[in-house]
Backbone and ligand atoms as CSV (ligand in chain L), in Angstrom:
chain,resi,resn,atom,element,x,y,z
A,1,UNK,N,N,4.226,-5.015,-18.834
A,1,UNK,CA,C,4.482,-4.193,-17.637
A,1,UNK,C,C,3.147,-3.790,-16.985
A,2,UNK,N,N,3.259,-3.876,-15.864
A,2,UNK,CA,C,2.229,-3.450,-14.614
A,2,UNK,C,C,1.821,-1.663,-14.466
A,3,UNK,N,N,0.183,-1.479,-14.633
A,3,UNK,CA,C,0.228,0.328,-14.948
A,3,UNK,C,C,-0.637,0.048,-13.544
A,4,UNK,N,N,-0.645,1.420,-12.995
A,4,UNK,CA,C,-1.372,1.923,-11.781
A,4,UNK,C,C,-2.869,1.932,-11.872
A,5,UNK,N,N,-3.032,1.536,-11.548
A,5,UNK,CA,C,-4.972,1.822,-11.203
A,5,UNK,C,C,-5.160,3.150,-10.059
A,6,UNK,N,N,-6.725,3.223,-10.052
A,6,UNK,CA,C,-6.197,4.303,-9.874
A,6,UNK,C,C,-8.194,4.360,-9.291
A,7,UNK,N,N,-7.985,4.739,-7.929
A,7,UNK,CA,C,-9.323,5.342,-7.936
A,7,UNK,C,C,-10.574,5.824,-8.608
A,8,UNK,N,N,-11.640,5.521,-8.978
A,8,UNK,CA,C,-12.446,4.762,-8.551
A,8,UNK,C,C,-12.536,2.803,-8.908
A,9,UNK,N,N,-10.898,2.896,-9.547
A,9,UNK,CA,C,-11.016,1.105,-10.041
A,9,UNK,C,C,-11.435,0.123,-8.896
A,10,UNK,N,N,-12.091,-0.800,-9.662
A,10,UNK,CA,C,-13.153,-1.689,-8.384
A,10,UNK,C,C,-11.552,-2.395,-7.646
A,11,UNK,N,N,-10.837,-2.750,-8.572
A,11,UNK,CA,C,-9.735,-3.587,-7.642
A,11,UNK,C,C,-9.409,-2.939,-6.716
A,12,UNK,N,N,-9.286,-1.768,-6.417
A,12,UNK,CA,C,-9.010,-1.098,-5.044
A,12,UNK,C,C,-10.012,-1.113,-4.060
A,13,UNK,N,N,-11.224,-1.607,-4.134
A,13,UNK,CA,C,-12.051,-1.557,-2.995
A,13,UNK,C,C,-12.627,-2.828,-2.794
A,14,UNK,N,N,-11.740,-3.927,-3.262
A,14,UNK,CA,C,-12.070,-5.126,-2.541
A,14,UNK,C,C,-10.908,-5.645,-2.303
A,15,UNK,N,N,-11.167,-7.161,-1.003
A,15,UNK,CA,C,-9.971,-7.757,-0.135
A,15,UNK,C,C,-9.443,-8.540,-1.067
A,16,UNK,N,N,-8.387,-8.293,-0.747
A,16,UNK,CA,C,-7.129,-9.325,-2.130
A,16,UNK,C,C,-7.432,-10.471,-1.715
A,17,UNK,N,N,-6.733,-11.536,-1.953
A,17,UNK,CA,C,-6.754,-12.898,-2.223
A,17,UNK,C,C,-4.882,-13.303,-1.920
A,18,UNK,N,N,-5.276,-14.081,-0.955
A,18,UNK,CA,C,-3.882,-14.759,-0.523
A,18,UNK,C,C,-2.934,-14.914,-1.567
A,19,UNK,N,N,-1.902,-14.839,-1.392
A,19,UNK,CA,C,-0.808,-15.271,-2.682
A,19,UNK,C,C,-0.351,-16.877,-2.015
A,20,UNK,N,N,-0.796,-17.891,-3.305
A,20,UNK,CA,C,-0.824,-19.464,-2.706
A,20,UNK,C,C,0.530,-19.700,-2.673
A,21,UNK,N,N,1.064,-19.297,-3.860
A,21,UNK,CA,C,2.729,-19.980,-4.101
A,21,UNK,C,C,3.867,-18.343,-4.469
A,22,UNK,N,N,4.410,-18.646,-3.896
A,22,UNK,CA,C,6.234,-17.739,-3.845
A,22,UNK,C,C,6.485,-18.426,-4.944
A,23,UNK,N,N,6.499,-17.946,-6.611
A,23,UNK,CA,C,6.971,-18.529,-7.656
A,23,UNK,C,C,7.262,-17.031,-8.526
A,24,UNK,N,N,8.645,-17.970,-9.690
A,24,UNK,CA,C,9.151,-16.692,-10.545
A,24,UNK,C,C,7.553,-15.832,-10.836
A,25,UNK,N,N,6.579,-16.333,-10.956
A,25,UNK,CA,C,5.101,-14.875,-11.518
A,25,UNK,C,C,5.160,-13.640,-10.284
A,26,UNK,N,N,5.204,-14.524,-8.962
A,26,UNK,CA,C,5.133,-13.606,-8.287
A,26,UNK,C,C,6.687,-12.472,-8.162
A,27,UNK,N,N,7.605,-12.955,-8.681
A,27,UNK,CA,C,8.975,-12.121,-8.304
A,27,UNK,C,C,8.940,-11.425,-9.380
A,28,UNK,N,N,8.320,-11.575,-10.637
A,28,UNK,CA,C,8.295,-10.690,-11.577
A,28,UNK,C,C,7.193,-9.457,-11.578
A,29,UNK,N,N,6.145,-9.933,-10.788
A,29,UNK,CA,C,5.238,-9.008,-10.332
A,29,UNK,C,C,5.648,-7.780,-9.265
A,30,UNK,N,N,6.520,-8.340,-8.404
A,30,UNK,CA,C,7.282,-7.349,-7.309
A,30,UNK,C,C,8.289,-6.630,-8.201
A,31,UNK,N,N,9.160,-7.314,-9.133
A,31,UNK,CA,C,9.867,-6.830,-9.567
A,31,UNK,C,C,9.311,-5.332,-10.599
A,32,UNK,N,N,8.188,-5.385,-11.308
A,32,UNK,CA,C,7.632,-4.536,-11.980
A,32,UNK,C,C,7.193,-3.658,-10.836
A,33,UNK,N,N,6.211,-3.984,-9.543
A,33,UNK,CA,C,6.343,-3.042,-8.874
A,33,UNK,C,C,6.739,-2.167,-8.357
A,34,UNK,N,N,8.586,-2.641,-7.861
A,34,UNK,CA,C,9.205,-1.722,-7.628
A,34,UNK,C,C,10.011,-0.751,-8.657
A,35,UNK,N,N,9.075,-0.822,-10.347
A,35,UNK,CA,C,9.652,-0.185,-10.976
A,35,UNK,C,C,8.727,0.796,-11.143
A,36,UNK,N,N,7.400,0.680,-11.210
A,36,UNK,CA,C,6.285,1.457,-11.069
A,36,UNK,C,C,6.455,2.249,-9.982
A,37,UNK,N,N,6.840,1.676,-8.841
A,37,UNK,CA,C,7.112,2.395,-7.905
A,37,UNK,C,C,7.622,3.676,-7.834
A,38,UNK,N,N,9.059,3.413,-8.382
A,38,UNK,CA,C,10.378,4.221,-8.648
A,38,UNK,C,C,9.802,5.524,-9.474
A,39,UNK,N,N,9.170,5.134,-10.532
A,39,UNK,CA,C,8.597,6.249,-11.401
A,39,UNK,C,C,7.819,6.774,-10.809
A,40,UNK,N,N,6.950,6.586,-10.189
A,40,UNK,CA,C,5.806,7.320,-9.252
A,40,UNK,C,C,6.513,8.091,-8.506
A,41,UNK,N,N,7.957,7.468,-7.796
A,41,UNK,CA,C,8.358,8.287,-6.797
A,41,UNK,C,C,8.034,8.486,-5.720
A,42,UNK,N,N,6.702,7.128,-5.442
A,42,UNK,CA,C,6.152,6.571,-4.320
A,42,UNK,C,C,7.269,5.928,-3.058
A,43,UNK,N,N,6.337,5.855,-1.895
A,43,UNK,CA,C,6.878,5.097,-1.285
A,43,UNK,C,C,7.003,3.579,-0.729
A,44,UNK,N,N,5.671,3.417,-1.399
A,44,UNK,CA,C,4.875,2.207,-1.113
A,44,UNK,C,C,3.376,1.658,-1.960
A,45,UNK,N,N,3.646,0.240,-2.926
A,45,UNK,CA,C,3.105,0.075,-3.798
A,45,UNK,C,C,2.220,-1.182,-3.728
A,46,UNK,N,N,0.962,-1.226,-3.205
A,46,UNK,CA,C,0.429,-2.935,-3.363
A,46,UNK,C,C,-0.350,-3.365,-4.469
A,47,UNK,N,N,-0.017,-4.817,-4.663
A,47,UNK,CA,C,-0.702,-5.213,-5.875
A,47,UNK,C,C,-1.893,-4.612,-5.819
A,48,UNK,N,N,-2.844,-4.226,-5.425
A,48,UNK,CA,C,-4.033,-4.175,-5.840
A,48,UNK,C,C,-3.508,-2.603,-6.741
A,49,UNK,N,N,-2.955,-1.889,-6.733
A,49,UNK,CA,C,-3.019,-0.674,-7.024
A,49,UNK,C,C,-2.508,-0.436,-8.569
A,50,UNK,N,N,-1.600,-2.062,-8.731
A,50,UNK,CA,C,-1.719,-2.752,-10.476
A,50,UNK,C,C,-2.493,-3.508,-11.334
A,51,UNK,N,N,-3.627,-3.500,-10.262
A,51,UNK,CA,C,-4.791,-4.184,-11.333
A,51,UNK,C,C,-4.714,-5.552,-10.640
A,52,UNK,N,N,-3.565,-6.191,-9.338
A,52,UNK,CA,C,-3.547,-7.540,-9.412
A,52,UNK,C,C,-4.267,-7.546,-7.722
A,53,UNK,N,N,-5.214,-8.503,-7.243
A,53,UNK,CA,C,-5.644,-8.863,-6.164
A,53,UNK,C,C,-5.196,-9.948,-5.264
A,54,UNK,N,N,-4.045,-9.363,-5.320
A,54,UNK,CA,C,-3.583,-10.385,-4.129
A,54,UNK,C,C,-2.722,-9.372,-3.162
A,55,UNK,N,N,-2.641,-10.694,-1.851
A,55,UNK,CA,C,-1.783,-10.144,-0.484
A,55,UNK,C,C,-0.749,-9.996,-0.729
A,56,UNK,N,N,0.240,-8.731,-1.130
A,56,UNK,CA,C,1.521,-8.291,-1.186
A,56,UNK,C,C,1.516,-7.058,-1.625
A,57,UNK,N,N,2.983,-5.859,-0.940
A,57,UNK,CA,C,2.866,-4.729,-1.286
A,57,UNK,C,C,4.601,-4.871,-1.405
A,58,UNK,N,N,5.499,-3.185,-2.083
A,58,UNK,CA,C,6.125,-3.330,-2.180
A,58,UNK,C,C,6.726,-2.059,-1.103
A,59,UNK,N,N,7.644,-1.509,-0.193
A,59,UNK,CA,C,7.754,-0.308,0.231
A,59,UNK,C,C,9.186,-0.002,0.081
A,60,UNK,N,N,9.329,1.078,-0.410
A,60,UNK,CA,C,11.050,1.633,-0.685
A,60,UNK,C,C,11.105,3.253,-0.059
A,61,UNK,N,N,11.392,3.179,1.049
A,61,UNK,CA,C,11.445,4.648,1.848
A,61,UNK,C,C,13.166,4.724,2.073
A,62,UNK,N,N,12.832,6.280,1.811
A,62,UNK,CA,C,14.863,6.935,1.620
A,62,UNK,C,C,15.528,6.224,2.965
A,63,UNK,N,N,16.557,5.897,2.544
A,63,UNK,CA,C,17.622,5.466,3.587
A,63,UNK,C,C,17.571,4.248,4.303
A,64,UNK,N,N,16.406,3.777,3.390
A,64,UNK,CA,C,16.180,2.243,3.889
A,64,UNK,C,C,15.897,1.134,2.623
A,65,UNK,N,N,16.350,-0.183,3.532
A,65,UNK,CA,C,16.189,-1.410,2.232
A,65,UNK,C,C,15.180,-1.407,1.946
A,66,UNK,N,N,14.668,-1.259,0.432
A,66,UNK,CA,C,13.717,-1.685,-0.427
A,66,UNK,C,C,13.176,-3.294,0.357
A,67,UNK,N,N,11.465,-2.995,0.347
A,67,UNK,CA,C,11.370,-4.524,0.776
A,67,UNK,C,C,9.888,-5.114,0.337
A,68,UNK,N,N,9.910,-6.508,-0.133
A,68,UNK,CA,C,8.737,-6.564,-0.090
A,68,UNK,C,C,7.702,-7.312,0.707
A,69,UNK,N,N,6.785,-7.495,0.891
A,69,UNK,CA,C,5.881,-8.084,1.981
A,69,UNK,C,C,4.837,-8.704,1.628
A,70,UNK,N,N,5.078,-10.131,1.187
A,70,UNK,CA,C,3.880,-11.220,0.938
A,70,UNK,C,C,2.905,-12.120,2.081
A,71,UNK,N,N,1.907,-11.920,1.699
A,71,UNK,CA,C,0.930,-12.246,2.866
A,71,UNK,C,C,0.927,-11.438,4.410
A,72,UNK,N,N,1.467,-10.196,4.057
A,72,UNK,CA,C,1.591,-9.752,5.758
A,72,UNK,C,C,0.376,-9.793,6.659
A,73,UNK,N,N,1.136,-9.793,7.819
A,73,UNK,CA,C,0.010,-9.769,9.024
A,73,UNK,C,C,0.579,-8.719,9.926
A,74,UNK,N,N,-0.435,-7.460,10.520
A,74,UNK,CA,C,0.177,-7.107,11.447
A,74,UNK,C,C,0.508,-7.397,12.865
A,75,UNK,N,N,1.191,-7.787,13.775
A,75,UNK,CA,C,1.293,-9.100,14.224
A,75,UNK,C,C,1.199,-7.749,15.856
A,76,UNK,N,N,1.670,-6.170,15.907
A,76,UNK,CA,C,1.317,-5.435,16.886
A,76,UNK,C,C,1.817,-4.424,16.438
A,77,UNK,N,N,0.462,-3.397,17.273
A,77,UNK,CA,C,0.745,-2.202,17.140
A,77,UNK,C,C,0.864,-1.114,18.400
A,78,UNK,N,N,1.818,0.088,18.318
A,78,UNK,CA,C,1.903,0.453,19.031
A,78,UNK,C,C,0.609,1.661,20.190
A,79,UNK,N,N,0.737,1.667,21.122
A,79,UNK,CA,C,-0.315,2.516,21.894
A,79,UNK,C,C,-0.370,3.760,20.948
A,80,UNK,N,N,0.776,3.948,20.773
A,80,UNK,CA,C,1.316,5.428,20.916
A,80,UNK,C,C,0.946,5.745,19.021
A,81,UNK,N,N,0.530,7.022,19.168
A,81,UNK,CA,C,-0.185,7.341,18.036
A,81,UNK,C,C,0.473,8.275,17.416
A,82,UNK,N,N,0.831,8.594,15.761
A,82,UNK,CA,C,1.416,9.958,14.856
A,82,UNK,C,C,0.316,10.351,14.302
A,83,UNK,N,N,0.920,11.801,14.032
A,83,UNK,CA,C,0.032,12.125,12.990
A,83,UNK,C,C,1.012,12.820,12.061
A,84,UNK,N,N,0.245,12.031,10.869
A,84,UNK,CA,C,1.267,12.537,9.565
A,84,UNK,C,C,0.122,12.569,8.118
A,85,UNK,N,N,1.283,13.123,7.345
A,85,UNK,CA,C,0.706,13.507,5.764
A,85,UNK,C,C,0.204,11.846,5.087
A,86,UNK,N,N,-0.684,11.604,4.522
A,86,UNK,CA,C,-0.758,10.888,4.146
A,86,UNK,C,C,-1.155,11.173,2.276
A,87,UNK,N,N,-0.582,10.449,1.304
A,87,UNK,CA,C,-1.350,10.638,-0.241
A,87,UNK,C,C,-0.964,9.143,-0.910
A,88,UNK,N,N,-2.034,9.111,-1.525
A,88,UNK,CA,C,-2.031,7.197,-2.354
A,88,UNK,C,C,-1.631,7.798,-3.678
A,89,UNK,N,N,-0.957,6.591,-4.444
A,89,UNK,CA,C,-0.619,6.746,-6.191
A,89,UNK,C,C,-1.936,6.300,-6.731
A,90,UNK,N,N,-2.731,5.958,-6.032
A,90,UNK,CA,C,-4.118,5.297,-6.774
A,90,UNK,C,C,-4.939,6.601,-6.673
A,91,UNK,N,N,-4.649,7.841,-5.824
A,91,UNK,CA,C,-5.644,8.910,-5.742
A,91,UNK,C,C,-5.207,10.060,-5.876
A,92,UNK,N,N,-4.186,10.467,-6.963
A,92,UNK,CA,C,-3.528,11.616,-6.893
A,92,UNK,C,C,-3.445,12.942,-6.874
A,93,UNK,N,N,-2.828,13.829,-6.314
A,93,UNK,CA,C,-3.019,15.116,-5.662
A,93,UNK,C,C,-4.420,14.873,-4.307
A,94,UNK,N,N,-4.457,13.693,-4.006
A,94,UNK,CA,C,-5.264,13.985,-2.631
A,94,UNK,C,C,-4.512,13.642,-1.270
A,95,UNK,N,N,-4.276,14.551,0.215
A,95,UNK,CA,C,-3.392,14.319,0.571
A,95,UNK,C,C,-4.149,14.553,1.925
A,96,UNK,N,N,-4.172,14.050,3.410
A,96,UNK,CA,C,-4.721,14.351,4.464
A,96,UNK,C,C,-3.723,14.108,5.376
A,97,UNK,N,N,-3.847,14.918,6.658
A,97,UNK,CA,C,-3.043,13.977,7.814
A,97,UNK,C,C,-4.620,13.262,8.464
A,98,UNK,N,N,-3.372,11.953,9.052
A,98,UNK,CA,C,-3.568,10.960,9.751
A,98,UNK,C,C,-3.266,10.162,10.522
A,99,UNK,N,N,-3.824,10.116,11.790
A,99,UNK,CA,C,-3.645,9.538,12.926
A,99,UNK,C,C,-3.174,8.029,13.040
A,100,UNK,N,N,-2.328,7.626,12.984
A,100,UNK,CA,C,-2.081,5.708,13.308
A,100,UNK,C,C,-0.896,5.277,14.386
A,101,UNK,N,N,-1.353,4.777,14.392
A,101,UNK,CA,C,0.212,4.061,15.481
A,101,UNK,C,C,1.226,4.331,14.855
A,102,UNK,N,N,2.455,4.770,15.866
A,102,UNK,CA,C,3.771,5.059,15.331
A,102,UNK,C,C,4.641,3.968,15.159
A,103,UNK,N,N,3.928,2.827,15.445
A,103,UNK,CA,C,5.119,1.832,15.052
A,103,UNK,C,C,4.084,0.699,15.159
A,104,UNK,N,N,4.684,-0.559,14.729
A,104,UNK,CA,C,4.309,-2.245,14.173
A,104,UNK,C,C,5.119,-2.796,14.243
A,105,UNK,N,N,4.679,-3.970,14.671
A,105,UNK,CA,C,5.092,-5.419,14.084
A,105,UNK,C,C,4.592,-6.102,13.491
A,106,UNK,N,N,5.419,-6.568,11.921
A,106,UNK,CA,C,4.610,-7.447,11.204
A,106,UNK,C,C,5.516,-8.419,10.544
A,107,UNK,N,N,4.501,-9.333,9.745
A,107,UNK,CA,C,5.163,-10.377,9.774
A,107,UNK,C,C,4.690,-10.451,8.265
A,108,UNK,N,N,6.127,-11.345,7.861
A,108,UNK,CA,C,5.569,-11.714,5.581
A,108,UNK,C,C,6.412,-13.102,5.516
A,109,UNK,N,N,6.073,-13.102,4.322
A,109,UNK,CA,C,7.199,-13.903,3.228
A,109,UNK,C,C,7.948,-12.602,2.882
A,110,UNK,N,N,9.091,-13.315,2.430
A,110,UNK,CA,C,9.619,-12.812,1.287
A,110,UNK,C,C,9.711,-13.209,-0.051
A,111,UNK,N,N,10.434,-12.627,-0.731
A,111,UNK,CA,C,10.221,-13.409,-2.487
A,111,UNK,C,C,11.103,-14.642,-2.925
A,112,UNK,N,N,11.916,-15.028,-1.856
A,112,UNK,CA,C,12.220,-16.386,-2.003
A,112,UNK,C,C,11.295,-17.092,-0.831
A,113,UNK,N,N,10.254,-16.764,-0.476
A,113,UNK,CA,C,8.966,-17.262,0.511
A,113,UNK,C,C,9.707,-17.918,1.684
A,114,UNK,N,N,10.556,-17.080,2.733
A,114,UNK,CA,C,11.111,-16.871,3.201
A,114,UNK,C,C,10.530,-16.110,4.449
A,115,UNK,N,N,9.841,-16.797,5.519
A,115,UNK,CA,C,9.104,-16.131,6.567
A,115,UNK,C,C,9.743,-15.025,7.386
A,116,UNK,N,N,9.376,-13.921,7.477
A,116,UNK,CA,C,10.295,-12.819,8.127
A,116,UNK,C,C,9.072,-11.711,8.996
A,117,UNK,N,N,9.950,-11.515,10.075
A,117,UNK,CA,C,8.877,-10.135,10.988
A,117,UNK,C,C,10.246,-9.273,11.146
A,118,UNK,N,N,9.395,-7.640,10.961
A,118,UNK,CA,C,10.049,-6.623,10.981
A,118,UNK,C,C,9.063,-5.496,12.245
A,119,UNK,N,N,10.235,-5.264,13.093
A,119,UNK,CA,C,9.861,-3.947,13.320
A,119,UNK,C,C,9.858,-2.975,12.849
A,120,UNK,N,N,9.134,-1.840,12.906
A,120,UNK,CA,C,9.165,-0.470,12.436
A,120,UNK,C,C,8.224,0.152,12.964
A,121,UNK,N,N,9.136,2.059,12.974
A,121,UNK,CA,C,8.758,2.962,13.182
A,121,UNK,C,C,8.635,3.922,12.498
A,122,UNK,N,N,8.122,4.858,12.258
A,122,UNK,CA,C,8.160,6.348,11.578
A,122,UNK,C,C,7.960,6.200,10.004
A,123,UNK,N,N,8.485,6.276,8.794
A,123,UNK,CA,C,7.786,6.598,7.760
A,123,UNK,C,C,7.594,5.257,7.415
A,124,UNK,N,N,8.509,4.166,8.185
A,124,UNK,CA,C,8.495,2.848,6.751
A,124,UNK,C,C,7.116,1.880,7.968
A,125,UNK,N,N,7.139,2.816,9.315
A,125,UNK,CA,C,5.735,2.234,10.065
A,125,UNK,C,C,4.613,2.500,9.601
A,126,UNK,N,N,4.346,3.527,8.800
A,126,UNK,CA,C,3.568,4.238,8.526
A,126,UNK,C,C,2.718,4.241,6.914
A,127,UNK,N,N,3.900,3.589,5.952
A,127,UNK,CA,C,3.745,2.950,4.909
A,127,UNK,C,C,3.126,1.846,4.584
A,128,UNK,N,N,3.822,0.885,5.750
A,128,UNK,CA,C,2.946,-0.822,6.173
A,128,UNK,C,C,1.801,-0.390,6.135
A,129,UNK,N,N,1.365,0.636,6.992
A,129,UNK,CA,C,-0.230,0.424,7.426
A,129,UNK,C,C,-1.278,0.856,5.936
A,130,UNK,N,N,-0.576,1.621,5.523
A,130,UNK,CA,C,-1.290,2.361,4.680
A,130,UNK,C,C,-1.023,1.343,3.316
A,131,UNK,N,N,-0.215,0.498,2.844
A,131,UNK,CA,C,-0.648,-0.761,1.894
A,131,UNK,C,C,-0.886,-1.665,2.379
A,132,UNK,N,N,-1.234,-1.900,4.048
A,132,UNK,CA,C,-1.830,-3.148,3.907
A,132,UNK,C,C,-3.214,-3.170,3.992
A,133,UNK,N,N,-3.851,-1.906,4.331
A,133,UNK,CA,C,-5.059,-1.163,4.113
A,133,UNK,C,C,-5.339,-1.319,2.438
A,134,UNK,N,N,-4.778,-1.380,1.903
A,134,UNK,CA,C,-4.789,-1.285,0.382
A,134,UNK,C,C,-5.336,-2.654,-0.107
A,135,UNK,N,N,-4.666,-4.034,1.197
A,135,UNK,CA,C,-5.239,-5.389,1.082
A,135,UNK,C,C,-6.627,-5.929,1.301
A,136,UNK,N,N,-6.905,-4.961,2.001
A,136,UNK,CA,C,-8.298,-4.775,2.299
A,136,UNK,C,C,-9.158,-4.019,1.753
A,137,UNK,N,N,-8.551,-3.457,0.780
A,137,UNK,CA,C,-9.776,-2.325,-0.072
A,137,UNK,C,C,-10.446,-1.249,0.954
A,138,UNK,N,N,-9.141,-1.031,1.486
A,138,UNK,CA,C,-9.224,0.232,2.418
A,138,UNK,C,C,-7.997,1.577,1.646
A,139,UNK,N,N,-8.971,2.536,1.743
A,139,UNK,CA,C,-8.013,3.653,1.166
A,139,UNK,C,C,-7.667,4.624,2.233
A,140,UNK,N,N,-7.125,5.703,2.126
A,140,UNK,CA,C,-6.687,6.030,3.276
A,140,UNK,C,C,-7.826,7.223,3.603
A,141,UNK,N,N,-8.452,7.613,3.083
A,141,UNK,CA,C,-9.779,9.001,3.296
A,141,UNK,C,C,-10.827,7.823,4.316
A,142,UNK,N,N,-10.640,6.615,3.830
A,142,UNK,CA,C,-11.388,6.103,4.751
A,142,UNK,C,C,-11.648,6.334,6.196
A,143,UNK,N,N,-10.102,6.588,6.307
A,143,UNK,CA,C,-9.668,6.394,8.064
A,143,UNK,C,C,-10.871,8.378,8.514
A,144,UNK,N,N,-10.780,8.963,7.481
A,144,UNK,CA,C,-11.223,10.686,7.758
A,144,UNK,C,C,-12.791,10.459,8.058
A,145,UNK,N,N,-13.182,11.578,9.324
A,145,UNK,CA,C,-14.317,11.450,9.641
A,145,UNK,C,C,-15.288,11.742,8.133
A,146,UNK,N,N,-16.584,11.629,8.205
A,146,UNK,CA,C,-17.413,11.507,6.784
A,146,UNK,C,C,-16.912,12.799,6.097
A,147,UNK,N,N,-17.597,13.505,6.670
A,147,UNK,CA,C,-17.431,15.211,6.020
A,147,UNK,C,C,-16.136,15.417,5.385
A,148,UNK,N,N,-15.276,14.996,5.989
A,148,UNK,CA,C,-13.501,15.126,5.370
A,148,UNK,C,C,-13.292,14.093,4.356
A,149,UNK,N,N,-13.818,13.257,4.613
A,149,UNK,CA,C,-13.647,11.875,3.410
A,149,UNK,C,C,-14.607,12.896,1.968
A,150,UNK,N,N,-15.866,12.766,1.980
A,150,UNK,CA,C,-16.758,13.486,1.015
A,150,UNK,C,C,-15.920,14.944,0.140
A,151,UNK,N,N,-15.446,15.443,1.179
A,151,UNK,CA,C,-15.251,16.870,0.252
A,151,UNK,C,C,-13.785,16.769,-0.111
A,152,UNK,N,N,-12.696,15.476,-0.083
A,152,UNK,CA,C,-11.733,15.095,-0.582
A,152,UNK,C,C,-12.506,14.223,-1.989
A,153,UNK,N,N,-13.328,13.856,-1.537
A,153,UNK,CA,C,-13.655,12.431,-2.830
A,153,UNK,C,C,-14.218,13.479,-3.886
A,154,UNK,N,N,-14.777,14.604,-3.438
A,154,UNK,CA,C,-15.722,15.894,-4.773
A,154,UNK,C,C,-14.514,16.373,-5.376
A,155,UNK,N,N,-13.610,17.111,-5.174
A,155,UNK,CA,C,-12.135,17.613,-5.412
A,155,UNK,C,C,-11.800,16.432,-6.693
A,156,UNK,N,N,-11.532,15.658,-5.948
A,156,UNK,CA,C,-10.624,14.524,-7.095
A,156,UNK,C,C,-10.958,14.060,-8.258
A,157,UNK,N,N,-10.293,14.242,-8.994
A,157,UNK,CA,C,-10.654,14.004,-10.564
A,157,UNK,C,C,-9.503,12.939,-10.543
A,158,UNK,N,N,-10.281,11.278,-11.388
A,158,UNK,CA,C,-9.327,10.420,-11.875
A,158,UNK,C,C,-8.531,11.004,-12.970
A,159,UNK,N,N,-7.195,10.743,-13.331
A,159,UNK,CA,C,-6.316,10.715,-13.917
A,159,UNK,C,C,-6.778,9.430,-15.000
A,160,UNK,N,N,-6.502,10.066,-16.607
A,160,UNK,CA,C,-6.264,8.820,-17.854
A,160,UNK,C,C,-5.889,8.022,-17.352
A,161,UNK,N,N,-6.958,6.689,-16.750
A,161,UNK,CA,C,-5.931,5.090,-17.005
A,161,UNK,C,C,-6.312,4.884,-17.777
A,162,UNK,N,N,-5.641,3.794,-18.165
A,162,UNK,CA,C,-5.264,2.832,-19.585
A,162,UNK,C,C,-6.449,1.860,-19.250
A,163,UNK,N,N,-6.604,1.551,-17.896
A,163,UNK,CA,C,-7.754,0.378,-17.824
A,163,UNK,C,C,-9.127,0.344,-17.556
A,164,UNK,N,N,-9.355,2.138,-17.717
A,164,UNK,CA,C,-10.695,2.480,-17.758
A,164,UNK,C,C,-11.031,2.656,-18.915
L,1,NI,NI,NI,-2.113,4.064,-1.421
């Protein structure tokens, strides 16, 4: 089974690596994700945040289909800007608001590698951005001017991983 990494792990601050083939490794990998997920009580989980470096995340927000998203691209975003709470399972108890577009279009596989684009708005718009930032070894304090990034990063104490 797949454990969380977890800030300062190097896999979170570098760009994943394409996923070549839609095969049972990869459906068992989503599949553990969205169990890691569940326990976290997250809303949104990308490989990098299990130790694995590749392009795919998993997102399960209330009242909507569980879904997952291999190789996404964001394909558009909207003018129009939110601001909301943001907190990662890789950085816990750290939490900021943040400014992003209120909505996207993007585009994946699915886990039968199955090409698909989704619109979205509001929390499950807002989720995309923030794991596919995760593909990039982008965290979300990133997006905070310096001073706000710094005196979030002094605060935070890693949590026992298993893979430190
Ligand atoms: Ni995160």
């Amino acid at each position: 089974m797949v454990e969380l990494t977890y800030y300062p792990d190097d896999v979170l601050l570098h760009k994943a690596a394409p996923v070549e083939q839609i095969n049972a490794e990869v459906r068992d990998l989503v599949n553990e994700m969205f169990v890691v997920l569940r326990e976290a009580q997250g809303l949104g989980l990308a490989a990098p945040q299990v130790g694995r470096s590749l392009r795919l995340f998993v997102v399960s927000v209330p009242a909507e289909e569980p879904r997952a998203f291999i190789n996404p691209e964001i394909l558009e975003t909207s003018v129009e800007e939110v601001l909301l709470e943001e907190g990662c399972l890789s950085i816990p108890g750290m939490y900021a608001n943040l400014q992003r577009p209120a909505a996207v279009r993007v585009q994946a596989y699915n886990t039968a590698g199955k090409p698909f684009t989704l619109g979205a708005e509001g929390m499950v718009a807002r989720v995309i951005q923030h794991e596919l930032d995760h593909l990039n070894g982008v965290l979300f304090w990133d997006h905070l001017p310096e001073r706000r990034r710094e005196r979030l990063q002094k605060k935070y104490r890693a949590p026992q991983s298993v893979r430190s």
